[in-house]
KEPAPA-433301 format. One record per residue: residue number from 1; residue in three letters; chain; x, y, z of N, C-alpha, C, O in turn. Coordinates in Angstrom, 3 decimals. Each point is the difference from the previous one (the first is absolute). Example, Ala and Ser with C-alpha at 12.3 -4.5 7.8 and 13.67 -1.06 7.14 Angstrom:
R   seq   type   mol       n.px       n.py       n.pz      ca.px      ca.py      ca.pz       c.px       c.py       c.pz       o.px       o.py       o.pz
R     1    ALA     A     13.190     -5.690      7.800     -0.890      1.190      0.000      0.900      1.200      0.000      1.036     -0.019      0.665
R     2    SER     A     -1.386      1.069     -1.385      0.820      1.190      0.060     -0.770      1.090      0.730      0.509      1.108      0.169
END
This chain:
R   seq   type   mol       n.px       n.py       n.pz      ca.px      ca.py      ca.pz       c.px       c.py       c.pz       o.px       o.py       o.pz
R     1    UNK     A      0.831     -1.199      0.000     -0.831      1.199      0.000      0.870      1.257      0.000     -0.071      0.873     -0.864
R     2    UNK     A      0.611     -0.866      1.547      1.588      1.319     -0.065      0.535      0.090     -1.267      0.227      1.105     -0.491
R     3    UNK     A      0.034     -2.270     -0.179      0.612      0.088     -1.628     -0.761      0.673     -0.772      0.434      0.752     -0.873
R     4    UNK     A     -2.211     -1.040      1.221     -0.577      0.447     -1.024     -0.217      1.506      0.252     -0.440      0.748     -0.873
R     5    UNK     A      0.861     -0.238      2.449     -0.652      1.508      0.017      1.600      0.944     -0.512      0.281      1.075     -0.530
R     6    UNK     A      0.387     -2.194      1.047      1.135      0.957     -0.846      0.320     -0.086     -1.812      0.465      0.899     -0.702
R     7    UNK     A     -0.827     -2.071      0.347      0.011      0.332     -1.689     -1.610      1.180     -0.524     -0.243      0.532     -1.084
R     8    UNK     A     -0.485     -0.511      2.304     -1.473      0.927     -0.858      0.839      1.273      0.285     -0.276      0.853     -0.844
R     9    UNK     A      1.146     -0.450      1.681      0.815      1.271      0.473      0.269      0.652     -0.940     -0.333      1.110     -0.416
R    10    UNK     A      1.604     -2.655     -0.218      0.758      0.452     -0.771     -0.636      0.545     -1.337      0.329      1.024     -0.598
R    11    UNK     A     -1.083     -1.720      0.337     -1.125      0.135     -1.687     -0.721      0.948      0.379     -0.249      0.575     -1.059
R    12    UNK     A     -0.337      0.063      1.991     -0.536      1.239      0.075      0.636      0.868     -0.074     -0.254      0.927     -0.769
R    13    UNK     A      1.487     -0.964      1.703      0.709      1.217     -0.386      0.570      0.286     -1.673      0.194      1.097     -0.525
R    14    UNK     A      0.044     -2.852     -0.254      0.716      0.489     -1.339     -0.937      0.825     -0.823      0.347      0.852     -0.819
R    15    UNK     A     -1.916     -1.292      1.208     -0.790      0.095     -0.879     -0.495      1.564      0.438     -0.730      0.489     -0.862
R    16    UNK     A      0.936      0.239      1.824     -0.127      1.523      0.683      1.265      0.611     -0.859      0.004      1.183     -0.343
R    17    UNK     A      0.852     -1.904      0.088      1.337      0.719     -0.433     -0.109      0.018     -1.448      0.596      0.790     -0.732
R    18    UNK     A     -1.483     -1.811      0.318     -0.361      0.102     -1.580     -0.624      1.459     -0.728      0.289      0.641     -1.011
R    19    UNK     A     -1.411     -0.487      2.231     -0.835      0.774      0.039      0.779      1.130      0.005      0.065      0.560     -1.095
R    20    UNK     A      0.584     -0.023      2.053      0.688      0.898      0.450      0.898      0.477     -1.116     -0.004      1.188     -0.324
R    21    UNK     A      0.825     -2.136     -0.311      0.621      0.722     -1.275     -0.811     -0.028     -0.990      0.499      0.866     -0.718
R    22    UNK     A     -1.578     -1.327      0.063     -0.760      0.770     -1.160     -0.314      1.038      0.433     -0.182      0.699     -0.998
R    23    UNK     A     -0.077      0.094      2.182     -0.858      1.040      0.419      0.699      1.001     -0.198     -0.377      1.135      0.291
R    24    UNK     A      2.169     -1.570     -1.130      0.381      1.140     -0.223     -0.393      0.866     -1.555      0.012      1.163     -0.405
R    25    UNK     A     -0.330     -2.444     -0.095     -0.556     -0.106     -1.265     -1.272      0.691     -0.295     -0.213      0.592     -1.058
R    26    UNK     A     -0.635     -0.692      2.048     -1.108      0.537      0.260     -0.017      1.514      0.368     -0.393      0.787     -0.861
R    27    UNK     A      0.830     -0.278      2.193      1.007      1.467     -0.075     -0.206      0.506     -1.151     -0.960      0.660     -0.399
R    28    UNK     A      2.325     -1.142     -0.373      0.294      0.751     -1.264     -1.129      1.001     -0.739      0.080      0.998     -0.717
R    29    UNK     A     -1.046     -1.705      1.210     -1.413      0.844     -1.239     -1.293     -0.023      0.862     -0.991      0.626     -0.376
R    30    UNK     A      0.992     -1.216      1.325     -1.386     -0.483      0.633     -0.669      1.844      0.381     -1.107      0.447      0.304
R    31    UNK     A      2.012     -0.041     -0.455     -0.313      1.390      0.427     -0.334      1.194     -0.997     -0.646      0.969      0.398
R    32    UNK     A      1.085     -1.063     -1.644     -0.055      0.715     -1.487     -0.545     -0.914     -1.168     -1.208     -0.192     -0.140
R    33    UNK     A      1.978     -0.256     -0.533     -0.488     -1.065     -0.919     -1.360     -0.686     -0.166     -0.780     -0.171     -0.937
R    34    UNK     A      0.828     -0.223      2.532     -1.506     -1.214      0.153     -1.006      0.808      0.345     -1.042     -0.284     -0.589
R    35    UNK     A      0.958      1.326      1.438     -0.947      1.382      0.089     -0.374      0.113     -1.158     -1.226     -0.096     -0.066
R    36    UNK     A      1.823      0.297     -1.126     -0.477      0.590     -1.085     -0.538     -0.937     -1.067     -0.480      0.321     -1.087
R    37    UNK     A      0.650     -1.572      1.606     -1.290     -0.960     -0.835     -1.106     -0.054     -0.176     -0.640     -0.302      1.008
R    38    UNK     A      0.263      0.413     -1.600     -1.724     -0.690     -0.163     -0.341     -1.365      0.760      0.277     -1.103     -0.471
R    39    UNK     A     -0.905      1.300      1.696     -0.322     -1.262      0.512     -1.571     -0.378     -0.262     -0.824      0.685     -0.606
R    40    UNK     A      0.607     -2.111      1.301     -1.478     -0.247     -0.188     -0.595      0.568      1.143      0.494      0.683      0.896
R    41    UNK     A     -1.534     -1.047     -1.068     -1.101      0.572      1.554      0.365     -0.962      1.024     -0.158      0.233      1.199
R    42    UNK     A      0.609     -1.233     -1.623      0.408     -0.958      1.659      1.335      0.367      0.188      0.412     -0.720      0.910
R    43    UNK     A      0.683      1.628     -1.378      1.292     -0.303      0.423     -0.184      0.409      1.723     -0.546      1.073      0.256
R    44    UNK     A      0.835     -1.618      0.445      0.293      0.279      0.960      1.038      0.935      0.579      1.017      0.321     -0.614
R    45    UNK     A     -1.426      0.233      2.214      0.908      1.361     -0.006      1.566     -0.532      0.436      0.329     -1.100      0.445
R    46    UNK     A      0.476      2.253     -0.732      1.486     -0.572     -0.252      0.443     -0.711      1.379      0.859     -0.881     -0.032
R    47    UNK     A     -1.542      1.333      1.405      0.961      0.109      1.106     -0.833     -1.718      0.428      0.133     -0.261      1.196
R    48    UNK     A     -0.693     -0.525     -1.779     -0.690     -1.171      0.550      0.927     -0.990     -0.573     -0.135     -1.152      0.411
R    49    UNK     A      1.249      1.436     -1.473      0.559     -0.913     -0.453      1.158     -0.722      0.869      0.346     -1.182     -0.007
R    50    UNK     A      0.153      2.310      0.778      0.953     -0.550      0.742     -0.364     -1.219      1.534      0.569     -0.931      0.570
R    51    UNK     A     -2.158      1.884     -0.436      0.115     -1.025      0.927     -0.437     -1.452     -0.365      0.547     -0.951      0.558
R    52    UNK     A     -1.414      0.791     -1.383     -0.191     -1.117     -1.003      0.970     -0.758     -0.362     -0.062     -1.120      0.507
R    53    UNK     A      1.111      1.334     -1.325      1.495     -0.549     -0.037      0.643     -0.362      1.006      0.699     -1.013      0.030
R    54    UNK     A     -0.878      1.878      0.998      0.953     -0.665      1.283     -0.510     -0.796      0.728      0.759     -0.658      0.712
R    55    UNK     A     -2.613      0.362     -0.597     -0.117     -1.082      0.294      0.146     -1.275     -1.068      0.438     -1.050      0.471
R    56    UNK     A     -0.852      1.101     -2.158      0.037     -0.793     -0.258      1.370     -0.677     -0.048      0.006     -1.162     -0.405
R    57    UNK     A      1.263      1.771      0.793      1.041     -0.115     -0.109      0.575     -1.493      1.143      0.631     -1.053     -0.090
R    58    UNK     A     -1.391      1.906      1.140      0.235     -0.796      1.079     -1.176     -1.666      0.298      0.062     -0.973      0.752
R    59    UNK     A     -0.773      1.331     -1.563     -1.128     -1.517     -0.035      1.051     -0.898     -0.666      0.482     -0.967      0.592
R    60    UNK     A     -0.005      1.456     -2.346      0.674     -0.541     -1.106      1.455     -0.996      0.736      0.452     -1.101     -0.315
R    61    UNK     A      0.022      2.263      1.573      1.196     -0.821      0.710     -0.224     -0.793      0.834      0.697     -1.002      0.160
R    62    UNK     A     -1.768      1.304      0.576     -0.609     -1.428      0.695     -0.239     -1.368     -0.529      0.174     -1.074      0.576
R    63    UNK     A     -0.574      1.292     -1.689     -0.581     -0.805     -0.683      1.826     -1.108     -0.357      0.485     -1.090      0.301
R    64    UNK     A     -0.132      2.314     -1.086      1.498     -0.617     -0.307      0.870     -1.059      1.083      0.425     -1.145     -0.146
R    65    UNK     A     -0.388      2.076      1.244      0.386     -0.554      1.290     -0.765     -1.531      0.145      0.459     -1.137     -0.103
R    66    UNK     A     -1.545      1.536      0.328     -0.098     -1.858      0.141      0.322     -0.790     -0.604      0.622     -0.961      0.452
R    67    UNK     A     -1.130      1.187     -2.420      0.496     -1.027     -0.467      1.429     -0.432      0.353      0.239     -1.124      0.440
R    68    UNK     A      0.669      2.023     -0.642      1.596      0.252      0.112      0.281     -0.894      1.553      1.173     -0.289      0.240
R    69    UNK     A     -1.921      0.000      0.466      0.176     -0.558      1.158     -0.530     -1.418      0.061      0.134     -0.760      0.959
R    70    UNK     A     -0.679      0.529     -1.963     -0.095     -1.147     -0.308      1.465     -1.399     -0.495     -0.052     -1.216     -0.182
R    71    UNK     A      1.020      2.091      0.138      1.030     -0.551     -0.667      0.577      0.472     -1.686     -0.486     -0.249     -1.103
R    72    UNK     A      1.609      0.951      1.473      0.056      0.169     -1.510      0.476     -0.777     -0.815     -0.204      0.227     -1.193
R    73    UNK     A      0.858     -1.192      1.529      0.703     -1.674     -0.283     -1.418     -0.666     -1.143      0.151     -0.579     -1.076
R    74    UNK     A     -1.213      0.856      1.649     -1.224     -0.452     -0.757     -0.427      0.512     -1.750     -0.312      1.146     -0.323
R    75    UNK     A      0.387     -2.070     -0.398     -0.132      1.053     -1.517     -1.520      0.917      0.149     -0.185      1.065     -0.588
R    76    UNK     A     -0.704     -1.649      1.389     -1.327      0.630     -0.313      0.198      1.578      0.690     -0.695      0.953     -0.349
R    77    UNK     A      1.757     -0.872      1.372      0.293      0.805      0.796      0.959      1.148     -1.279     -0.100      1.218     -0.143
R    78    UNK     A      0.525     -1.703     -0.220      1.228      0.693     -0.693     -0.613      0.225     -1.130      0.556      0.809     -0.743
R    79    UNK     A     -1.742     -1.379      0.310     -0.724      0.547     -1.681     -0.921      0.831      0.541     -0.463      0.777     -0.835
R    80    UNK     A     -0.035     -0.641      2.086     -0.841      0.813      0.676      0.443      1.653     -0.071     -0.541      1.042     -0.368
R    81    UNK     A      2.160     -1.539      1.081      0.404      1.384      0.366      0.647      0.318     -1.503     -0.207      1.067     -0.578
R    82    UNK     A      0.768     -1.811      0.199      0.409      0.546     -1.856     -1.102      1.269     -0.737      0.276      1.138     -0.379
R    83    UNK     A     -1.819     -2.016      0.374     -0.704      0.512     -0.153     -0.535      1.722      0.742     -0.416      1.079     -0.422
R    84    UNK     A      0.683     -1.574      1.436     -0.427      1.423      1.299      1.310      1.308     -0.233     -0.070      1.222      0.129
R    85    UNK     A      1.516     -2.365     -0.617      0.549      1.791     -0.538      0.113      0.651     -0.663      0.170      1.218      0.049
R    86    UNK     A     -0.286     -2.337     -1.305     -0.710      0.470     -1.602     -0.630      1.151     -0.285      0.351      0.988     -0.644
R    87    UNK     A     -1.980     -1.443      1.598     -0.774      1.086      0.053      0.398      1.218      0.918     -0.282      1.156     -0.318
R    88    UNK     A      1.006     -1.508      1.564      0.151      1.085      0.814      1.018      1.608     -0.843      0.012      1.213      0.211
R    89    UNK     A      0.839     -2.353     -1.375      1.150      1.292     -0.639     -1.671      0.668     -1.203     -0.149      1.221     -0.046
R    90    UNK     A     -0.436     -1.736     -0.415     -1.177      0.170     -0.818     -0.874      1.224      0.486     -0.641      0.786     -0.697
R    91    UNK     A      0.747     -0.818      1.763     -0.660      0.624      1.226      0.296      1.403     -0.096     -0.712      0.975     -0.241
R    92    UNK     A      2.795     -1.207      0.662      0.698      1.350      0.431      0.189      0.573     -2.115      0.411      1.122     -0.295
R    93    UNK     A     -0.701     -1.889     -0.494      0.708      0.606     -0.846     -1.488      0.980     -1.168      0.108      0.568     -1.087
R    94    UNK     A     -1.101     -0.743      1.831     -1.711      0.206     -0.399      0.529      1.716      0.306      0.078      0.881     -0.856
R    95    UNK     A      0.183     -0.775      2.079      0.050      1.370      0.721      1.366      0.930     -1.049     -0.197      1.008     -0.679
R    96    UNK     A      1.454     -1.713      0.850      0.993      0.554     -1.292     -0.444      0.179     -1.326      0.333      0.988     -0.654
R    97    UNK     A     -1.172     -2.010      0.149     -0.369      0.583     -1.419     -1.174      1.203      0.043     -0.031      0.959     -0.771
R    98    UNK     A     -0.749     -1.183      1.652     -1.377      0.852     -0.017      0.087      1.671      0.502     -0.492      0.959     -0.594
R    99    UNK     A      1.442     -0.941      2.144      0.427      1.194     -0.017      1.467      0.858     -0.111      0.332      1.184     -0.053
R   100    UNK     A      0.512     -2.853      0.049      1.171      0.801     -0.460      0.423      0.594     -1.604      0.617      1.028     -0.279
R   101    UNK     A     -1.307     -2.292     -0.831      0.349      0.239     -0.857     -1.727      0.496     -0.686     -0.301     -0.195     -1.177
R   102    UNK     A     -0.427      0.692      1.968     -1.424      0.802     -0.600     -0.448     -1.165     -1.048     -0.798      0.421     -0.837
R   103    UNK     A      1.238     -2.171      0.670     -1.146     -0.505     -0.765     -0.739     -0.340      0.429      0.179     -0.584      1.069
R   104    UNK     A     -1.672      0.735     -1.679     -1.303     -0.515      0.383      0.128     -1.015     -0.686     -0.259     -0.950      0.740
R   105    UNK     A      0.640      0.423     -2.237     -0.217     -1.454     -0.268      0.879     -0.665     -0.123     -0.131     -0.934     -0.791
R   106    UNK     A      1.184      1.069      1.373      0.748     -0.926      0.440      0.089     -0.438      1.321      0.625     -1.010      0.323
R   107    UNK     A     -1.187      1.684      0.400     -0.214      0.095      1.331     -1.362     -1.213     -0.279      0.190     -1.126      0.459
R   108    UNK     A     -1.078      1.311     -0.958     -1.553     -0.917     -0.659      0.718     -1.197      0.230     -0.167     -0.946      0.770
R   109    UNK     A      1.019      1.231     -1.645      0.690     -1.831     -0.618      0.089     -0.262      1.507     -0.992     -0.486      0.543
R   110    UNK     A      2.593      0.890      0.526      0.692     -0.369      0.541     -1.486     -0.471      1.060      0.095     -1.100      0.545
R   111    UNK     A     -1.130      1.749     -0.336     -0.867     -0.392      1.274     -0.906     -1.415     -0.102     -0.259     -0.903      0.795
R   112    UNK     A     -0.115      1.218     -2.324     -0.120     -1.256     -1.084      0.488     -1.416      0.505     -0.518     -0.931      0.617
R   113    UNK     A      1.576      1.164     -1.086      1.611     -1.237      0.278     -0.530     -0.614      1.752     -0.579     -1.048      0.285
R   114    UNK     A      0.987      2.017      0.506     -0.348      0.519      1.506     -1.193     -1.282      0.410      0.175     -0.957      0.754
R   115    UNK     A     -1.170      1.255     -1.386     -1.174     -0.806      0.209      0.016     -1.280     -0.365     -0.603     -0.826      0.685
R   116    UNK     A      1.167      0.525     -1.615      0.466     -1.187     -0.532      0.729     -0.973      1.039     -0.433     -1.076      0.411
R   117    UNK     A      1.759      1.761     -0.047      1.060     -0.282      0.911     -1.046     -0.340      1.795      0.035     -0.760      0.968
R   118    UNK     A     -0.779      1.851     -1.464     -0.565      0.075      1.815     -0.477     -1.310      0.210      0.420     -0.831      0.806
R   119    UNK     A     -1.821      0.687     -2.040     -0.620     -1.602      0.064      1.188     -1.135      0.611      0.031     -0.247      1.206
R   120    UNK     A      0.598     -0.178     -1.842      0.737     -0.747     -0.325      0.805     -0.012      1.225      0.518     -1.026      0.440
R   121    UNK     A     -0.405      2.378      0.196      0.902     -0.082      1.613     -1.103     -0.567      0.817      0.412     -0.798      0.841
R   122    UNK     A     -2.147      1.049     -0.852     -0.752     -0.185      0.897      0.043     -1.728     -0.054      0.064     -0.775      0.954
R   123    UNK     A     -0.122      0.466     -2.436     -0.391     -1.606     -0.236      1.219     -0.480      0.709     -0.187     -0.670      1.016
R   124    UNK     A      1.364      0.904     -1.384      1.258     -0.710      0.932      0.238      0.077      1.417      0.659     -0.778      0.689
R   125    UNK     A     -1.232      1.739     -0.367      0.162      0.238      1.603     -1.433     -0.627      0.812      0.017     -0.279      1.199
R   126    UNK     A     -1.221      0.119     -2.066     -1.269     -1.234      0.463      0.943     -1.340      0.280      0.061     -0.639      1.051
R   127    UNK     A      0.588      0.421     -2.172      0.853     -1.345      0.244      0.599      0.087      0.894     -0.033     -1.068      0.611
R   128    UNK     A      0.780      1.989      0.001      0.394      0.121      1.231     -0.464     -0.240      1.187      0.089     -1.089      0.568
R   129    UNK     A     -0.673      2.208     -0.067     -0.906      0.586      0.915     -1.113      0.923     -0.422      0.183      1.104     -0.513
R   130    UNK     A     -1.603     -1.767      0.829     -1.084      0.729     -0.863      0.176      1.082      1.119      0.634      0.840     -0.638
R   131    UNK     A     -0.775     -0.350      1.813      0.189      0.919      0.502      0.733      1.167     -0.685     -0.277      1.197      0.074
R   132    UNK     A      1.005     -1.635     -0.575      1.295      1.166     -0.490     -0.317      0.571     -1.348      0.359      1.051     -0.531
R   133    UNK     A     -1.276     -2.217      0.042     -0.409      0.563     -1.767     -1.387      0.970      0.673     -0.009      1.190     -0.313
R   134    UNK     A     -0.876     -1.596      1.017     -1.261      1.031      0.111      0.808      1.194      0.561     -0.696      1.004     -0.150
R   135    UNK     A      2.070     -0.645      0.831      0.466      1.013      0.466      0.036      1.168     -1.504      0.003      1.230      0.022
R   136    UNK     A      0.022     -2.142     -1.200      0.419      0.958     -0.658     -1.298      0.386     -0.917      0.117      0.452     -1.139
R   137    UNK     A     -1.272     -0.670      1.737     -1.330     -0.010     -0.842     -0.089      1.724      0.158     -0.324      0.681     -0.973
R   138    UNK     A      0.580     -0.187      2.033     -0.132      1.760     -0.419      0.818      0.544     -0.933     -0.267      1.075     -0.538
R   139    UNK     A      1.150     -1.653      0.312      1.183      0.634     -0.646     -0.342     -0.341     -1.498      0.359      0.789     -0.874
R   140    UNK     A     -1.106     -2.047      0.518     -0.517     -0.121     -1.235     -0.923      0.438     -0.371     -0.224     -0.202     -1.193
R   141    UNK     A     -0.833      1.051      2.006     -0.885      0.807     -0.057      0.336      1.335     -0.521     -0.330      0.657     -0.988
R   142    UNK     A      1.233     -0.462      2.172      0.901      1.865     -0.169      0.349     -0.273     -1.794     -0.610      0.669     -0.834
R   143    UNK     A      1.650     -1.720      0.415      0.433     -0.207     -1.372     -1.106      0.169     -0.970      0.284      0.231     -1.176
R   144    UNK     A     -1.476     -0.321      1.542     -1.041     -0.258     -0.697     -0.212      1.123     -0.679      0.297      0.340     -1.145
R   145    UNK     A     -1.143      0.455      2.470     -0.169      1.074     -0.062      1.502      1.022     -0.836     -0.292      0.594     -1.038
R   146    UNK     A      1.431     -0.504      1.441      1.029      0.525     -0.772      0.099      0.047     -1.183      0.437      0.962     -0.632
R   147    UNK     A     -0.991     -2.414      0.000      0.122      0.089     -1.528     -1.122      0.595     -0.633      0.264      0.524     -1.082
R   148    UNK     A     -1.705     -0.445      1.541     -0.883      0.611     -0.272      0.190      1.962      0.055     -0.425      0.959     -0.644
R   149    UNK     A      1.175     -1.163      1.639     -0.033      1.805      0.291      1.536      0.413     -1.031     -0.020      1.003     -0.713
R   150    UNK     A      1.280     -1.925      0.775      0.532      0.004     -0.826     -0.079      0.308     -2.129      0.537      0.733     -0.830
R   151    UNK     A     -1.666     -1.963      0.875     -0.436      0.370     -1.345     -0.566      1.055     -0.229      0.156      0.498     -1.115
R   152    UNK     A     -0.762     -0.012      1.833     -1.364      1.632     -0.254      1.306      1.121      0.448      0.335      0.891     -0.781
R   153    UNK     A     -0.007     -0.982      1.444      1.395      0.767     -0.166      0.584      0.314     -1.502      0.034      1.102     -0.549
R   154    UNK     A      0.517     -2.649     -0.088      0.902      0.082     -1.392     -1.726      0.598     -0.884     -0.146      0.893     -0.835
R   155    UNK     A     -0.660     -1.606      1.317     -0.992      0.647     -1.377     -0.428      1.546      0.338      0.240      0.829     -0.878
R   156    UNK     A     -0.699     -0.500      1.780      0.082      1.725     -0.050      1.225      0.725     -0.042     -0.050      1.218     -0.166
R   157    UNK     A      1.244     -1.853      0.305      0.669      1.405     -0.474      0.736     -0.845     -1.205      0.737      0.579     -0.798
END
């Protein structure tokens, strides 16, 4: 039980630190650039994102943590977490294309990809520990929603 609260530690914190450096990415424009988009009627207001992210940040490492405490010696364990960092760089690199480098459709693609990757982390980490895959059922929601508010984004402006 100690192994497992110290590997959810550790994966929360990588996955806070993930977070933490796209947000420089985000910075860059979240303040000029993205103001001056055309959003939809649901974008949501700017200052809810952070706290949203920092929890889903910290469910996503929980989640990690257990499987990861399951043994990483295990292949189901190790295609689990393969999968979980795949998407996690998918994640940090959504925020670099979208506000560092101002694309909306490449940013589409990368959240696209994202969703793809996410499934595929939830299905491997059920094999794991179903606990740890429903951890990440908000976070596939939030993705959901992203690509929807994402696309009306690239199509109004």
């Amino acid at each position: 039980m100690k192994k497992q609260y110290t590997y959810i530690g550790i994966s929360v914190a990588i996955c806070l630190l993930v977070g933490f450096l796209s947000s420089f990415a985000t910075q860059s424009s979240v303040n000029d650039w993205y103001l001056q988009l055309n959003k939809p009627w649901f974008n949501p207001p700017s200052w809810i994102f952070a706290p949203v992210w920092t929890l889903l940040y910290i469910l996503i490492g929980i989640a990690a943590g257990r499987v990861w405490a399951k043994g990483f010696y295990h292949i189901w364990v190790k295609t689990a977490l393969y999968h979980f960092g795949i998407q996690l760089l998918f994640n940090a690199l959504w925020s670099i294309v979208f506000f560092g480098f101002k694309n909306t459709f490449g940013a589409l693609l990368i959240i696209l990809t994202l969703l793809v990757l996410l499934i595929f982390t939830i299905k491997w980490f059920r094999v794991v520990d179903k606990i740890a895959a429903y951890l990440l059922i908000p976070y596939l929601l939030w993705v959901c929603f992203a690509i929807v508010l994402n696309f009306k984004i690239w199509e109004l402006n």
